[in-house]
C-alpha positions, 0 to 999 in steps of 0.5 A: 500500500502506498503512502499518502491517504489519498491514495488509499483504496476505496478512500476516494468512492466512501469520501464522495458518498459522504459529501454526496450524504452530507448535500443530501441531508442539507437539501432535506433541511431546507425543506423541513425548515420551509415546511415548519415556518409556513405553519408555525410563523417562523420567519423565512429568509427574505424574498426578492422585491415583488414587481409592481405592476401599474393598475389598468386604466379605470381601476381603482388605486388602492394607495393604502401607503403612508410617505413622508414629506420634505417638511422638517421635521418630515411628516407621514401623510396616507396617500388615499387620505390625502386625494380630492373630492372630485379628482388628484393630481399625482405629479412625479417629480425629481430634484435633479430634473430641469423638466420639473422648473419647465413644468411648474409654472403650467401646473401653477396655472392649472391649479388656480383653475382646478384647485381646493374649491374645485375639490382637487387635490395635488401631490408631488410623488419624488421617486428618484432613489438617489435624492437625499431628503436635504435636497428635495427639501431644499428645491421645494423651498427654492421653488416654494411648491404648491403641493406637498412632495412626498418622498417615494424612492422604492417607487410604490405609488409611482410604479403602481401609477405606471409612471417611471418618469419625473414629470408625469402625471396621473389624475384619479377621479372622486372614487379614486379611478385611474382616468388618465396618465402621461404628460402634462402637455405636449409643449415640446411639438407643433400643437400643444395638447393640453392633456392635463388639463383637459382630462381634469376638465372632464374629471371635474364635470364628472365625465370620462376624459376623452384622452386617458393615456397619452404614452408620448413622454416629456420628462427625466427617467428615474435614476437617469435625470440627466435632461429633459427629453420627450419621444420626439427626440427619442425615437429609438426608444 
């Protein structure tokens, strides 16, 4: 017999046994612990984030989701608790994209039109991740918002909404429905639809909007805010 256990007979066959045993035994401990935590309550390792998929038009937005503010101290504030009478205005917004200045004074004008006494409520949703508290606090103070930002940044309303840019917008009707999301205009190209405004016309009079999606885009990707950019100029995309 040669030195050196590796070497040894049958050594090299009863060591795979034992390791493929030894896997074997693992596996059936995994399975037995899924088992046991299902009916006892134990807690089981943490599952990937589930997608969130965006709710068909006319589909009521069951927001049960409480965000915080950018006040200072932030506040919590229940997104349903917060929607209008007749219609909400949920705007997605973003400190670093320059689309948001471009916007603002549109939307100043559209909420003198359908405001408070119209029963319309409006919310600015900040769903880019990166974005401190520190500076959405501080745009919103240098912009001096009508609306309050709340901070969304795992995009729970957003990506409920379907929106996935800063400058969209999603407007829900008394009850609560999705009746319309996209852009707020199309001030960018020869025209200048005013679907915002129009679709909250409608929602105010308690009609459909004639316009409930408009898929063309004019804003900043989250997590890209780098410019403003619409599909005009995107058609690649």
């Amino acid at each position: 017999m040669e030195g050196g256990w590796g070497k040894r007979e049958g050594y090299p066959v009863t060591m795979q046994r034992w390791k493929e045993g030894l896997i074997a035994t693992a596996v059936v401990g995994l399975c037995v612990y899924g088992v046991v935590a299902q009916f006892s309550g134990a807690a089981a390792p943490e599952a990937p984030q589930r997608l969130i998929r965006p709710i068909e038009m006319g589909a009521l937005l069951e927001a049960d989701v409480t965000l915080r503010d950018v006040g200072d101290p932030p506040k919590p504030r229940n997104v349903m608790g917060s929607y209008g009478r007749t219609a909400t205005v949920l705007y997605t917004w973003s400190e670093a994209c320059p689309c948001i200045l471009d916007l603002e004074p549109r939307l100043r004008r559209l909420a003198e039109r359908f405001g408070p006494e119209q029963g319309v409520a409006w919310l600015a949703l900040a769903g880019e991740p990166g974005e401190s508290l520190e500076e959405l606090r501080a745009k919103r103070d240098a912009m001096q918002t009508f609306y309050p930002v709340l901070r969304d940044p795992e995009q729970l309303v957003c990506r409920r909404l379907g929106l996935v840019h800063a400058g969209q917008v999603a407007v829900l009707d008394g009850a609560g429905r999705l009746v319309y999301r996209g852009a707020v205009d199309a001030h960018w190209r020869e025209g200048k639809a005013e679907f915002l405004e129009s679709a909250l016309a409608a929602t105010v009079r308690g009609e459909q909007p004639t316009t409930s999606e408009e898929p063309r885009r004019y804003g900043c990707e989250y997590s890209v805010p780098a410019s403003c950019l619409s599909d005009e100029s995107t058609e690649t995309e």
